[in-house]
Structure formats: C-alpha cells, structure tokens
LOVEXDO-951452 format. One record per atom (N, C-alpha, C, CB): x, y, z. Coordinates in steps of 0.2 Angstrom, whole numbers, padded with zeros to 4 digits, always signed. Glycine has a CB too. Layout:
N
XYZ ...
// end
This chain:
313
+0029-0097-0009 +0026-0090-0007 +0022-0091-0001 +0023-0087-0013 +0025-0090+0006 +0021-0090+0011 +0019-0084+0014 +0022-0094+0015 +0010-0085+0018 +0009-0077+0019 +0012-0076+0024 +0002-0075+0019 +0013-0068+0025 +0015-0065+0030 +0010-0064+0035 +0018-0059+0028 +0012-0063+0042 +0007-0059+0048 +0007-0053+0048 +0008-0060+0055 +0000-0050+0050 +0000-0041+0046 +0000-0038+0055 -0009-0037+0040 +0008-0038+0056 +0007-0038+0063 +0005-0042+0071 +0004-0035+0063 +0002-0042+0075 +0000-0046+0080 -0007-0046+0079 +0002-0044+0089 -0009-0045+0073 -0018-0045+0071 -0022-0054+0071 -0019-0041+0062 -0019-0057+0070 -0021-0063+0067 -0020-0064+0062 -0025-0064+0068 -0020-0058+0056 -0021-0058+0050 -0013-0058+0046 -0026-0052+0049 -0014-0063+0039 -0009-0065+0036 -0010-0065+0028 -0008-0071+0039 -0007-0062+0025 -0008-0059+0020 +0000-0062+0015 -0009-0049+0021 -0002-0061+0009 +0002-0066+0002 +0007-0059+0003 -0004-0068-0007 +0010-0059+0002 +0020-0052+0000 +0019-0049-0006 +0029-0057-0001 +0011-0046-0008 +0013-0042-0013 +0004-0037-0011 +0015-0045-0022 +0002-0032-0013 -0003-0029-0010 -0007-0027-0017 -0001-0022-0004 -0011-0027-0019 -0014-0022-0025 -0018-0017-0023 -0017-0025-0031 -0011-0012-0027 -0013-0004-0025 -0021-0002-0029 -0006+0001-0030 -0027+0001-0024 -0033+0000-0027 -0032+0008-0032 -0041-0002-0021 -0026+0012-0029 -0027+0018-0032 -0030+0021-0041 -0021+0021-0029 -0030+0016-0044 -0030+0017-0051 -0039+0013-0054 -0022+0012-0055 -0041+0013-0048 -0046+0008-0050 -0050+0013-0051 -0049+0001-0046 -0057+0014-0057 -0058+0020-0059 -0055+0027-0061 -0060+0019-0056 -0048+0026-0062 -0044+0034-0064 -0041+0029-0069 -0039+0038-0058 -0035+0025-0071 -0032+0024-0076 -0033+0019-0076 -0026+0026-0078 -0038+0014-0072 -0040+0009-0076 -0050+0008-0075 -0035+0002-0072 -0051+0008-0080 -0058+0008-0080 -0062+0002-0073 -0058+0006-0089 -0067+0004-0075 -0069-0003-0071 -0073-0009-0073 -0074-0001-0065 -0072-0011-0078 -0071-0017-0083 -0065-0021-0081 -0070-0015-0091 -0060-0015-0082 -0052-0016-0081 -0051-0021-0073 -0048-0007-0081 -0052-0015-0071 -0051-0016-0063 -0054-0021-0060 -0052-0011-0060 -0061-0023-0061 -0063-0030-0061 -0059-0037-0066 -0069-0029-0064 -0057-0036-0069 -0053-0042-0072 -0044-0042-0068 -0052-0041-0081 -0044-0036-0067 -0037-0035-0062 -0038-0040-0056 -0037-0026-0059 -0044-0038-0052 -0044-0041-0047 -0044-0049-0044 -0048-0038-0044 -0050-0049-0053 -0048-0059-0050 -0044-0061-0054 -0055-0064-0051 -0040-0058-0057 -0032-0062-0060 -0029-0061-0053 -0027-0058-0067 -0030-0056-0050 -0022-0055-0043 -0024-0059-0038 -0021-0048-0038 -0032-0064-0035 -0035-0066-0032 -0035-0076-0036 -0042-0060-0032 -0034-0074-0043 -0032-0082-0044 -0027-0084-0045 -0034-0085-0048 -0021-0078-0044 -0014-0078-0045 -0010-0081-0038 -0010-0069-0046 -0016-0081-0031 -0015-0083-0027 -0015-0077-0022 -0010-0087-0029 -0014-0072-0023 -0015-0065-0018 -0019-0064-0014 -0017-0060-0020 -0020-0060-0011 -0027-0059-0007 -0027-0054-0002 -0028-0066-0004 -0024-0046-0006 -0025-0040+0000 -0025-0035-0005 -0017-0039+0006 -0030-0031-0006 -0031-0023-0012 -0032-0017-0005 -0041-0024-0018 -0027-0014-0008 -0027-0007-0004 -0030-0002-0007 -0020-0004-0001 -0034+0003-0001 -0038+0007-0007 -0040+0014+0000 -0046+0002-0013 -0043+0020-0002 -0043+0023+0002 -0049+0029+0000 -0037+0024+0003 -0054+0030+0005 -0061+0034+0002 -0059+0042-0004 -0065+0037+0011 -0052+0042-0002 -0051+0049-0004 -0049+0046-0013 -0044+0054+0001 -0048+0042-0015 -0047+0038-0021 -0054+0039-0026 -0045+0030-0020 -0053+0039-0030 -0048+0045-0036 -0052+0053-0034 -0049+0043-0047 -0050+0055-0031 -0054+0063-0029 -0049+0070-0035 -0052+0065-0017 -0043+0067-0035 -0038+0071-0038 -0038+0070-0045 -0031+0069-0036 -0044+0068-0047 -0045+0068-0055 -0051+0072-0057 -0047+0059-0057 -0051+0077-0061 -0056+0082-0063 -0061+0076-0065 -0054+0087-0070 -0067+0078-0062 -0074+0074-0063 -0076+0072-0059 -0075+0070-0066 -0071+0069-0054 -0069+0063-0046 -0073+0070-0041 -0055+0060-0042 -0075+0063-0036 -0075+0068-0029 -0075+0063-0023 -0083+0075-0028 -0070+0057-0023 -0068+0053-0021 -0072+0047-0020 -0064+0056-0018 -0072+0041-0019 -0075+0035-0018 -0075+0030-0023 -0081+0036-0016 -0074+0034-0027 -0074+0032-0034 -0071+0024-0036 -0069+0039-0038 -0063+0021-0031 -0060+0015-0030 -0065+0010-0025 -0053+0017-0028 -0067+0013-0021 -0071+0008-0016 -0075+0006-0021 -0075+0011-0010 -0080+0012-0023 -0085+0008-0025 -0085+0005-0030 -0090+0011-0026 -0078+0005-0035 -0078+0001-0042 -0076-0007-0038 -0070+0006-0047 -0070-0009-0032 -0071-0013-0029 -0078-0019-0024 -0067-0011-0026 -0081-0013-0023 -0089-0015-0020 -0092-0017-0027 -0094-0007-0017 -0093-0016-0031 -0097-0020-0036 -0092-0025-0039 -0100-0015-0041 -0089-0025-0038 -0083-0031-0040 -0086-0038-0036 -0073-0029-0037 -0085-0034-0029 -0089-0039-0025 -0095-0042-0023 -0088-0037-0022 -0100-0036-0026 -0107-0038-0026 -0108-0045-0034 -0113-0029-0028 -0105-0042-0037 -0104-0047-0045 -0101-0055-0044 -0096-0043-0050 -0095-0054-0041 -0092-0063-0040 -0092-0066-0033 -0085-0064-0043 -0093-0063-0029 -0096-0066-0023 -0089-0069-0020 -0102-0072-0024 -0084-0065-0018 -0078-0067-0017 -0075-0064-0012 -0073-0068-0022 -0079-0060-0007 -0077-0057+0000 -0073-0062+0002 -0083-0055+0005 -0073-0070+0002 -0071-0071+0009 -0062-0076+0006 -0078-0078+0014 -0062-0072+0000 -0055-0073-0004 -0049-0069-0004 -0056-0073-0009 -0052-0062-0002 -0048-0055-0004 -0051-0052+0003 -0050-0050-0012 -0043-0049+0006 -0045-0044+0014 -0044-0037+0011 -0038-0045+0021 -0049-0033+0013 -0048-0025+0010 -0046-0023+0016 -0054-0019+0005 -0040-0017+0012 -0037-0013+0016 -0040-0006+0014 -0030-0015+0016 -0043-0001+0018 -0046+0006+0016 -0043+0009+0022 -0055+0006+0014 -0044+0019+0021 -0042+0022+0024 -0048+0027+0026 -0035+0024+0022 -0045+0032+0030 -0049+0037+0032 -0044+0044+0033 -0051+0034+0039 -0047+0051+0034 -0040+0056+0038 -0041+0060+0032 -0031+0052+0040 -0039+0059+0023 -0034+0062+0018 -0043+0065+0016 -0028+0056+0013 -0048+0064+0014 -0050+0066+0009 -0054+0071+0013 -0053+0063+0005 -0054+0077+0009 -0058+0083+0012 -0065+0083+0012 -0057+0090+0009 -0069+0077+0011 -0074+0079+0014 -0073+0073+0019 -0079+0080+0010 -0070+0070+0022 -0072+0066+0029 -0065+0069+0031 -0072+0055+0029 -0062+0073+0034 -0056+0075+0036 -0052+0073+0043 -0056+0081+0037 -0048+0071+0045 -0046+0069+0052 -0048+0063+0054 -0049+0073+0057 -0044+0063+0060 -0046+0056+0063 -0049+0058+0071 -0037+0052+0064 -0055+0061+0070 -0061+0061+0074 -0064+0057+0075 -0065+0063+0074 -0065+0055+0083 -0071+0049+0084 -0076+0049+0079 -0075+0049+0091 -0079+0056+0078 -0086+0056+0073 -0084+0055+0067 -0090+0064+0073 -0078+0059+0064 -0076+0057+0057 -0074+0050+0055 -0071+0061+0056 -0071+0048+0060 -0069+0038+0059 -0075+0035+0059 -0065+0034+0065 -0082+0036+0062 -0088+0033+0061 -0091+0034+0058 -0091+0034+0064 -0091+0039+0054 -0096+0040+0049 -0091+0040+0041 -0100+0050+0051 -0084+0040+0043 -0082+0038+0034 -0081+0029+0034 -0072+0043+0031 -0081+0026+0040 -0080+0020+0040 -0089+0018+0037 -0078+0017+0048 -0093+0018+0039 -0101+0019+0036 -0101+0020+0031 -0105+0024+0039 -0098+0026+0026 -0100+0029+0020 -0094+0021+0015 -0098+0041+0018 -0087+0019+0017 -0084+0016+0015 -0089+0010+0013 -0078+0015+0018 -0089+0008+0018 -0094+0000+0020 -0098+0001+0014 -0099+0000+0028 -0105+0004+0015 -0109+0006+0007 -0105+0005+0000 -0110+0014+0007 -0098+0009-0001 -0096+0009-0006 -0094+0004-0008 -0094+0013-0008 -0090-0002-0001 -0088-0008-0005 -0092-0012-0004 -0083-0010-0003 -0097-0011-0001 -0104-0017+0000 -0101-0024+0004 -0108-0021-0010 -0098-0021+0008 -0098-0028+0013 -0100-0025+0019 -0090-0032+0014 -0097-0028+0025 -0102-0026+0034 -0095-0026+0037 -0109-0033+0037 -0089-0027+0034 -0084-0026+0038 -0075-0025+0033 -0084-0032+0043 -0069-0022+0037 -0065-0019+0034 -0059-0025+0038 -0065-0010+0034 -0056-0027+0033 -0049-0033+0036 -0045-0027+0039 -0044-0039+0030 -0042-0021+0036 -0039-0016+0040 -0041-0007+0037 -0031-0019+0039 -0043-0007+0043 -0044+0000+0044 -0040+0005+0044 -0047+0002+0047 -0036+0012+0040 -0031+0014+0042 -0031+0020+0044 -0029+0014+0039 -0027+0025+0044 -0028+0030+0047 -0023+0034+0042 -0026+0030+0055 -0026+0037+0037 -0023+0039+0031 -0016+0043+0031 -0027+0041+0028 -0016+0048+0037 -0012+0051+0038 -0011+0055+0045 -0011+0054+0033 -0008+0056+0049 -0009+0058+0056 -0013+0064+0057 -0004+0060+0058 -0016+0065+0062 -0021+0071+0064 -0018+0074+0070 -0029+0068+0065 -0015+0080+0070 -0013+0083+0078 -0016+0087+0081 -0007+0086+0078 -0022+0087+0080 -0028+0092+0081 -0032+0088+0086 -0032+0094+0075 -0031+0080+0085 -0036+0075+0087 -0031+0072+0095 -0037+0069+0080 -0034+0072+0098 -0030+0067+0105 -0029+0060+0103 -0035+0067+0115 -0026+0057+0103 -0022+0051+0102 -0027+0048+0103 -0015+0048+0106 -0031+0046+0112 -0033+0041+0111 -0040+0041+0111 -0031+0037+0115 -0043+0049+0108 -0051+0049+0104 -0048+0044+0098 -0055+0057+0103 -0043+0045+0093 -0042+0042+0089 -0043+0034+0091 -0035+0043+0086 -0041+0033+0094 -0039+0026+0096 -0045+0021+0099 -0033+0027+0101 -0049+0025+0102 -0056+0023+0107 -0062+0022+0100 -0059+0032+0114 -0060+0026+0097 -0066+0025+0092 -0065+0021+0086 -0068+0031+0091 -0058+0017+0084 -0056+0009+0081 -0055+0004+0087 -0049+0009+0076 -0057+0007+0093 -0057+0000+0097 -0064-0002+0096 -0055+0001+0105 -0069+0003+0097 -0078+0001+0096 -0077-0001+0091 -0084+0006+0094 -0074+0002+0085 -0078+0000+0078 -0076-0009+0077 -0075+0004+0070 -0071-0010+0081 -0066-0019+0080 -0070-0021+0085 -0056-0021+0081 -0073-0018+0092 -0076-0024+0095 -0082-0026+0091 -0078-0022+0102 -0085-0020+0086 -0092-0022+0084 -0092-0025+0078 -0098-0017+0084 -0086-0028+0077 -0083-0032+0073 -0084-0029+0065 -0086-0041+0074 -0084-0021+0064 -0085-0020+0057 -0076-0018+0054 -0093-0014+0056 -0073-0020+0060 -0066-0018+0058 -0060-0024+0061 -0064-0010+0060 -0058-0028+0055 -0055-0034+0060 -0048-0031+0063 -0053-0041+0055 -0044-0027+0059 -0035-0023+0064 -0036-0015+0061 -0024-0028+0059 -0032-0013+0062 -0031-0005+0060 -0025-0005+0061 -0034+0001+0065 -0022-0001+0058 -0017+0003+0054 -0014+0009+0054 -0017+0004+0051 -0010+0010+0051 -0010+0018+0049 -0002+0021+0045 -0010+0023+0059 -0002+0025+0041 +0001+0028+0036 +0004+0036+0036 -0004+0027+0032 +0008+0036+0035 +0012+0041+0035 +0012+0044+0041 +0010+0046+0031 +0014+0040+0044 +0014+0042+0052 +0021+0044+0054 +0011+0035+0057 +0025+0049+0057 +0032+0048+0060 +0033+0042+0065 +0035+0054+0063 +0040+0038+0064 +0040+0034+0071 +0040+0038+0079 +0046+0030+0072 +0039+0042+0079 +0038+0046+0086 +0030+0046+0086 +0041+0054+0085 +0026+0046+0082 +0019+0046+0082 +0017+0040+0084 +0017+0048+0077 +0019+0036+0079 +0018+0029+0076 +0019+0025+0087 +0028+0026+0068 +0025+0027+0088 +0025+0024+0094 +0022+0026+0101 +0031+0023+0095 +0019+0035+0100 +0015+0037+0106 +0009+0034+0104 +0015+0045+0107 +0006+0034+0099 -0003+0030+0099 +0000+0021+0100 -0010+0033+0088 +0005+0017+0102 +0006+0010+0102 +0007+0010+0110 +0014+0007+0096 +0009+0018+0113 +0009+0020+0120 +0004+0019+0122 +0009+0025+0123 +0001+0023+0121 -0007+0023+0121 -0012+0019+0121 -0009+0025+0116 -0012+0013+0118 -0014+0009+0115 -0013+0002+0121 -0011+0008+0106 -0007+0002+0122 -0005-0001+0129 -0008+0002+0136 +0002+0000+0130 -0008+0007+0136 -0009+0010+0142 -0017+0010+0143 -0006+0016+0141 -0021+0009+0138 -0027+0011+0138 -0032+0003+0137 -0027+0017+0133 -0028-0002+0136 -0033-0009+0133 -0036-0007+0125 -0042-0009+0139 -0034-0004+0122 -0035+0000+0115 -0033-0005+0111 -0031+0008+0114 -0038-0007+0106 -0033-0010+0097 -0028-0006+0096 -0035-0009+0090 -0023-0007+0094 -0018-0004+0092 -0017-0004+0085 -0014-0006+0095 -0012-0002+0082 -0010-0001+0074 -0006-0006+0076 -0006+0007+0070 -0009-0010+0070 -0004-0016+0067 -0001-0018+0061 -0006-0021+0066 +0000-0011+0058 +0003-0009+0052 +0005-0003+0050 +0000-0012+0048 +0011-0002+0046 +0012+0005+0044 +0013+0006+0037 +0019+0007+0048 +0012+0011+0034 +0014+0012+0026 +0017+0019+0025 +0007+0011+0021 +0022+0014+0024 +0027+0022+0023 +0028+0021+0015 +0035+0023+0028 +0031+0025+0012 +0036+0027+0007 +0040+0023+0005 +0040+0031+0007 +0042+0019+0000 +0050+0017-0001 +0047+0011-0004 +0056+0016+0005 +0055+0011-0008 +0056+0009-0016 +0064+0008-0014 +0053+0014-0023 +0067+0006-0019 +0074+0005-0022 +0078+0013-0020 +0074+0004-0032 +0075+0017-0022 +0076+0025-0023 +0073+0027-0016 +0072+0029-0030 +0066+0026-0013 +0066+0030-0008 +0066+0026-0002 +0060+0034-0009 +0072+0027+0002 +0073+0022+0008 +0072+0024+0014 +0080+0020+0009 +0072+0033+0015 +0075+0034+0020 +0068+0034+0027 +0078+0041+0018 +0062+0032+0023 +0056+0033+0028 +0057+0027+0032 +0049+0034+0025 +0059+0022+0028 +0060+0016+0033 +0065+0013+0036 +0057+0012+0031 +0070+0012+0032 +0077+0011+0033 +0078+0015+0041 +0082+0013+0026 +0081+0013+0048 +0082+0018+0052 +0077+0017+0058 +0082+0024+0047 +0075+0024+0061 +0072+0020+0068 +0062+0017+0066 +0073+0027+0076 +0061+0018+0060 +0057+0016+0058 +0056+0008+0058 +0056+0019+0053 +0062+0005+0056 +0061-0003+0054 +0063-0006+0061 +0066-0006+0048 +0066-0002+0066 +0070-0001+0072 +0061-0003+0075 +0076+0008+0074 +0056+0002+0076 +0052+0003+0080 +0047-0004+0075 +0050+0012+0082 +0046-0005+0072 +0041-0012+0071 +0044-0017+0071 +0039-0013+0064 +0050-0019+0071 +0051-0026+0075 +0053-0026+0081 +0057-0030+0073 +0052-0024+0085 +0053-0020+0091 +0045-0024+0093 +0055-0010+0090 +0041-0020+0090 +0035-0021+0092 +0032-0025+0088 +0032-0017+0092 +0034-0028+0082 +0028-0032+0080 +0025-0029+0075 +0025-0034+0084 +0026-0024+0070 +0020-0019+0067 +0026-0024+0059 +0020-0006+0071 +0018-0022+0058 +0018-0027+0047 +0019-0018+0045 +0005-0032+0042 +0024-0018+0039 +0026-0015+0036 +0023-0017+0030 +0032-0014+0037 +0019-0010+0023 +0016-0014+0020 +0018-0007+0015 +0009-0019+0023 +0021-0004+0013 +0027+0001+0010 +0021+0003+0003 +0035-0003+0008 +0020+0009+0002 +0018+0011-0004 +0022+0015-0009 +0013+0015-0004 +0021+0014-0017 +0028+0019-0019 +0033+0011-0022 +0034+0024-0009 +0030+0005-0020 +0036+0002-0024 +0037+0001-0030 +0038-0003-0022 +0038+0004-0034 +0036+0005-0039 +0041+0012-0042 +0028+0004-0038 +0041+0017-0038 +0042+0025-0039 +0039+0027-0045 +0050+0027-0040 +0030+0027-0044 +0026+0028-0049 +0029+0026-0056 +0024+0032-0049 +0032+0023-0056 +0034+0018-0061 +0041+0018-0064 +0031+0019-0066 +0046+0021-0060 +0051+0024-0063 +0057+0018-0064 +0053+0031-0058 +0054+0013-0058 +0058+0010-0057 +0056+0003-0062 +0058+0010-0049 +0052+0003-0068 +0052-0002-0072 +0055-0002-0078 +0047-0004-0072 +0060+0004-0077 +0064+0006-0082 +0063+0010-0090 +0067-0001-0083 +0058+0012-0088 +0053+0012-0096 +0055+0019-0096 +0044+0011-0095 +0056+0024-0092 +0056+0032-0092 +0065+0033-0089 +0048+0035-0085 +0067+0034-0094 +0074+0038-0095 +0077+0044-0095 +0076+0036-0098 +0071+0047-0099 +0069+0055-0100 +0065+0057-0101 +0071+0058-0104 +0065+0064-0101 +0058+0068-0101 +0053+0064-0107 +0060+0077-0103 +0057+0063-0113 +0052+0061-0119 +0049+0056-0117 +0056+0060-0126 +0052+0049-0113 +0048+0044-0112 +0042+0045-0109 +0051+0039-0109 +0041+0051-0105 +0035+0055-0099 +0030+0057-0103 +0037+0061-0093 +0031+0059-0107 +0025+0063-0114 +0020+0059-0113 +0027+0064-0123 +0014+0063-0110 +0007+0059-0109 +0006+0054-0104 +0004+0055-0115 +0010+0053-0098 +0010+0049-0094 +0006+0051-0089 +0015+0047-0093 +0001+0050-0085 -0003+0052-0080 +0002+0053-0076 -0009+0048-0077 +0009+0050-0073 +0012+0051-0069 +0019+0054-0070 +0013+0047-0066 +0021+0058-0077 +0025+0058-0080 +0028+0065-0075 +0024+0057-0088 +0025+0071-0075 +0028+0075-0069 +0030+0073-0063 +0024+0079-0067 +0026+0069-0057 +0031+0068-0053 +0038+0063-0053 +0028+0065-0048 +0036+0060-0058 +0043+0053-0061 +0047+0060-0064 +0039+0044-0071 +0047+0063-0066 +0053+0068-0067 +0056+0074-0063 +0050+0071-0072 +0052+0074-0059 +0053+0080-0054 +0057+0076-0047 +0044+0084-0051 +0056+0069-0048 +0059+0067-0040 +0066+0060-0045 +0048+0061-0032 +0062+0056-0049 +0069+0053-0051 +0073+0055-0056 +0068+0048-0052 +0072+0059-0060 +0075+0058-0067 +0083+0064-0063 +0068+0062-0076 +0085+0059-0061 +0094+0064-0057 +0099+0057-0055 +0091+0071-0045 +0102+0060-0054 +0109+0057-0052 +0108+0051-0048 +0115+0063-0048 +0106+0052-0045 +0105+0045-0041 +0098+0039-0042 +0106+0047-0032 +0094+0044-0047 +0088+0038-0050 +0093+0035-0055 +0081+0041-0054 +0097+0038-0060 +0102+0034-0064 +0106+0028-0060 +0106+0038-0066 +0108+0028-0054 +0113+0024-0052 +0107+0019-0050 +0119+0026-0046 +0102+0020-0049 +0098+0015-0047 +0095+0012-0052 +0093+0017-0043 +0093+0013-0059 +0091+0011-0066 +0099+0005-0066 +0090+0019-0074 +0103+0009-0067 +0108+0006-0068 +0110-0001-0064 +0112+0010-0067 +0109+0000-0058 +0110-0008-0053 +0103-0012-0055 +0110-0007-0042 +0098-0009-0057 +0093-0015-0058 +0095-0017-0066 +0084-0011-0058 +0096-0013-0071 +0099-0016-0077 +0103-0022-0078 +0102-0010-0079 +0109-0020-0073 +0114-0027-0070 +0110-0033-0067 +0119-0025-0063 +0103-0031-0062 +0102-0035-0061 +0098-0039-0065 +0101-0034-0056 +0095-0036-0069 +0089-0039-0074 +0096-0044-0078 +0085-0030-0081 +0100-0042-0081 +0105-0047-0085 +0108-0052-0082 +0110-0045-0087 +0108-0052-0074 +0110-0056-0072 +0106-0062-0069 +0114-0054-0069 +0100-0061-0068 +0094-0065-0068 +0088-0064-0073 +0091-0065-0062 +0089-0062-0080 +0083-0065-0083 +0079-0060-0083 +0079-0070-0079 +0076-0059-0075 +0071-0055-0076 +0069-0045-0076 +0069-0058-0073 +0065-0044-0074 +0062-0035-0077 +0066-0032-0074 +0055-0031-0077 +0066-0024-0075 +0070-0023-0068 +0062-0019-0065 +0080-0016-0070 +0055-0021-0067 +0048-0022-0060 +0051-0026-0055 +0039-0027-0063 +0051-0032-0058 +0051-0040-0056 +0057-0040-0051 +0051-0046-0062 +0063-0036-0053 +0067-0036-0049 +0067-0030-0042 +0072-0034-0055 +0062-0023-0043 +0062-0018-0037 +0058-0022-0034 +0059-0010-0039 +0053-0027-0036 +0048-0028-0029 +0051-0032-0026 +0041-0030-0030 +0053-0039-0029 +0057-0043-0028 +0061-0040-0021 +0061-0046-0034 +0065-0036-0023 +0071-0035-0017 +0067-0028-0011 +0080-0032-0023 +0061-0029-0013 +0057-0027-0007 +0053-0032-0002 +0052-0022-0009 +0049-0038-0006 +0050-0042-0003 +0055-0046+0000 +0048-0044-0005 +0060-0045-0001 +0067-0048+0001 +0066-0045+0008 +0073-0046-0004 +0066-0036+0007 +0068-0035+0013 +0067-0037+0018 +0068-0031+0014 +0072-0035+0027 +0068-0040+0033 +0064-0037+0035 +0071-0042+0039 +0064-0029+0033 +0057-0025+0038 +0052-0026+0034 +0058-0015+0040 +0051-0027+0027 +0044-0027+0027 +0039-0034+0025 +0042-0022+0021 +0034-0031+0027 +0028-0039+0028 +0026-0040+0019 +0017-0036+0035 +0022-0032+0016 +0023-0033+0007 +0021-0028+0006 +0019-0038+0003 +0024-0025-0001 +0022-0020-0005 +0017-0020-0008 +0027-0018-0010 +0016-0014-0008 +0009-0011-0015 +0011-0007-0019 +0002-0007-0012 +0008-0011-0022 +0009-0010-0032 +0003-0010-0035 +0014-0017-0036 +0002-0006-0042 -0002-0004-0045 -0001-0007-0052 -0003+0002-0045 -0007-0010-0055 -0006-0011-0063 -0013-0011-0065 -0002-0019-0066 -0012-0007-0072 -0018-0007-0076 -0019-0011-0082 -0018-0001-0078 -0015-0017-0082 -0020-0021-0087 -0016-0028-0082 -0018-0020-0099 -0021-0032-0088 -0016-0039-0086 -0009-0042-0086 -0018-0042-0087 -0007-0039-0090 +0000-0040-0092 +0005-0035-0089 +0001-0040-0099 +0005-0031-0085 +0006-0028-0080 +0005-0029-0073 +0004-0024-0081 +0000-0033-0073 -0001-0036-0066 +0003-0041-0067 -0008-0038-0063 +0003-0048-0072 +0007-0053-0071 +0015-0054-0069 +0007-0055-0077 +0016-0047-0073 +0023-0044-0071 +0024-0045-0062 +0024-0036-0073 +0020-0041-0059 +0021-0038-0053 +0020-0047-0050 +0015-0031-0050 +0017-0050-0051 +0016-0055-0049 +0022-0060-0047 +0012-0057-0053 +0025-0059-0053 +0032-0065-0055 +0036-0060-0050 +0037-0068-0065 +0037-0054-0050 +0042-0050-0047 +0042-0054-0040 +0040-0042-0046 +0034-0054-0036 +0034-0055-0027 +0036-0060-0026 +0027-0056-0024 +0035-0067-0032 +0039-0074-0033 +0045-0074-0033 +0039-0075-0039 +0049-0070-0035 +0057-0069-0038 +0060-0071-0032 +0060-0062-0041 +0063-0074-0031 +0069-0076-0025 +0077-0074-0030 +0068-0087-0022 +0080-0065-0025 +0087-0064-0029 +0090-0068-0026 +0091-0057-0029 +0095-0069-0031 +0104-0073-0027 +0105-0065-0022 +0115-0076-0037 +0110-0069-0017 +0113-0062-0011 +0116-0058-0013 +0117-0063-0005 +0121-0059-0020 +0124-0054-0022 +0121-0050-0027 +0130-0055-0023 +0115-0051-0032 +0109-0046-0033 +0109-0044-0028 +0102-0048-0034 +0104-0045-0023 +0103-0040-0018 +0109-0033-0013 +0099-0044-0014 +0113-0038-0012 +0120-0033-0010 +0121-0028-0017 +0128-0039-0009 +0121-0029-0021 +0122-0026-0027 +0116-0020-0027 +0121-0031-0034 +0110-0020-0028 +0104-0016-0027 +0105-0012-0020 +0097-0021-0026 +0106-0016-0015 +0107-0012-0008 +0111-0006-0007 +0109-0016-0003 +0117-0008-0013 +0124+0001-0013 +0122+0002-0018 +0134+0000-0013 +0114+0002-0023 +0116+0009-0027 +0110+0015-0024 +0113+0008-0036 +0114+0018-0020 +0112+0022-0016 +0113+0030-0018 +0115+0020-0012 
// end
C-alpha cells in the first residue's frame, strides 16, 4: 500500500481518506476519537472534513467535526501523523470564496482544530460572484504564510476547475492540487470523461466523495424496509434503489463470491483501482466498520473483477 501524490503539492497521502463528515452527528466524539487513531494506526494518514459539518443536524450550527477532530488533537499529540484536509465556500455563515471570507473561515477552522496550519485547504464549492484570481490571491498568502500547505477544490466543473489552473499560471498563484468530485460504482459520470481527461493532463490528485453511495453500495439496503431509521435512508432510496443500482448490487455480489470479500471492500477497492483517482473518502461510525473500509483500500481485484464492475453500468 503505497502513498499516492496529492497532485504537484509535495504532498502524499495513503489511498483511502476518512470522511470527517459523521464526527459529532452519527458518531459521537468518544466514537470518533477512537475512529481516528485506529485509521492513523491502520497505517492512514488523511481525514477530510469541512467548517460547515454537521450544520444540517437540528442543534448543529456547523464546526461541530473540526472541533470534535481539534480535541482529538489537543488529547494525543499526533498532528505530525495525520494531514487534515478542511473546506471553506458551503456554510452560510462563512459563504463564498472571498479573499475576506477565506481569511477569516481559515482563522475560525484553525481554532477549532487547534493546530497553526491546514495540509489542504479547499474550496468547498465554486463561487461565481467571486473573480477567480481574488480567490486564488488570497490561498496564495495564506500558503506563503505557511498556515496552508496546497489547496484544492470541490465540486468544481472542469471548465472551472481548468480556468482558476489558468489563472493560477498566469498569475505565479498556488494553484488547486486536488479535486473531489462524486462517484462510486453507481455515480461515474462527474469523473469518468473530460474530468479525468483534465487531471492527468495536469497533474491534479483526485480524491472522490460518495464512495460509498451513502452506503448503498455495502449491500445492506435492498429496499425501502432495510432504510427504516437510517440517517441516510431517504437519499439511498430516492437516487439508488432503481434499475441500475440493482445491476450494480448485483456485479458486486459476483464479485464478493468470487473473491471472499464485502461488496464495501469490493466498491472501494475498485476505486482505488481506478487510474484517475489519487483516494476515496469514506465514512465509518464504529470500528468495525472502519476495519472494513480499511481491508477494502488493501484489496488488490483480479482484472476480470474489475472488467466485471466496470460494465455494470
């Protein structure tokens, strides 16, 4: 299991991400503290998380994952083990990607995770209100004054994605050294295409959220009845439970019998597999759910697994 480069950053990260979105919302922070140093002694070493986490939970009014990670950090003294990845843009109370607003939510993050710098800063989701290279001018400061080592960005179109990599050239600017898009077994289409086209092209770490299809893809949820009480059980019904999430249960099912293992271990597996991406992020709330995810990043398919997975389309 060797680590990947997260782009032309310097930086090199293990091929599986832990999603920080559950820390404080379905996993307590007891929880989520034992989460992290099992994924950190599993051999890991990258938690994605984002200021607006958990804000979508009656009670939340977001930060709520940083800061459960900041005291994780103040507790075991293992900043220089684990690179955080955090974002900026999505929560309504820091909005956009404003020079002022990137300054001041990077500042309020920092506090909540109690460190003095971020391994990658993102750009949660595009801002068209904002000129490209006020965005861009004001993560070049924050990485010269070293409280941000690369920057990123998310949900970006490759048309965007490649005018601020313009930009960024044209101007002596940091640039984005990573992208996170969508996709899973089931959801291809954000990256498959001139998306994976325009990061090897340039060099940009792909680092995909979703692999998982809030969970649809670990075979547990079949029907509506399996979803009863599931924090995620509405969207896992509203986007897979159809015709072609079946054909996808199904090729992982084959593939589960024909190697052994889950059909988890099997969707990430054949995301690490892929060539466009650098590593997925994935979420687990206990430990035996993380262990899973763990052997999945591990898993090396035979080719015709994966040829198999690749046409259930």
């Amino acid at each position: 299991m060797s680590p990947r480069p997260l782009g032309r950053s310097g930086l090199s990260i293990a091929p599986l991400v832990f999603g920080g979105n559950v820390f404080g919302w379905t996993a307590d922070e007891k929880t989520s503290h034992r989460l992290l140093d099992a994924f950190i002694d599993g051999g890991f070493d990258a938690v994605d998380t984002a200021d607006v986490y958990s804000a979508w939970v009656p009670g939340h009014e977001g930060g709520e994952s940083e800061a459960v990670i900041g005291r994780w950090l103040a507790a075991g003294g293992k900043r220089d083990r684990i690179k955080i990845l955090t974002k900026v843009a999505k929560w309504p109370k820091r909005p956009g990607l404003s020079a002022a607003n990137i300054v001041e939510a990077l500042e309020d993050s920092l506090r909540r995770l109690q460190t003095d710098y971020v391994d990658l800063y993102q750009s949660h989701e595009d801002d068209a209100a904002t000129p490209i290279d006020e965005t861009l001018e004001a993560f070049d400061r924050l990485a010269k004054a070293g409280k941000v080592r690369a920057i990123g960005a998310s949900n970006f179109t490759p048309e965007r994605l490649e005018a601020s990599l313009k930009t960024s050239a044209d101007k002596g600017l940091a640039r984005y050294e990573s992208i996170q898009p969508k996709f899973n077994l089931y959801d291809r289409d954000e990256v498959e295409g001139p998306l994976a086209d325009l990061a090897a092209r340039e060099g940009i770490g792909v680092i995909p959220f979703y692999g998982l299809a809030a969970g649809f893809l670990t075979g547990k949820y079949r029907t509506e009845a399996d979803l009863e009480g599931r924090a995620r059980g509405r969207t896992i019904a509203r986007e897979y439970l159809n015709e072609k999430g079946f054909r996808v249960l199904a090729a992982l099912d084959a593939a589960a019998e024909a190697t052994g293992a889950t059909p988890a271990q099997i969707a990430l597996a054949w995301i690490v597999a892929h060539p466009a991406i650098t590593a997925p992020i994935a979420s687990a709330t206990s430990v035996a759910q993380l262990d899973e995810l763990l052997a999945g990043a591990r898993l090396a398919l035979p080719a015709e697994v994966i040829a198999a997975l690749d046409a259930a389309r």
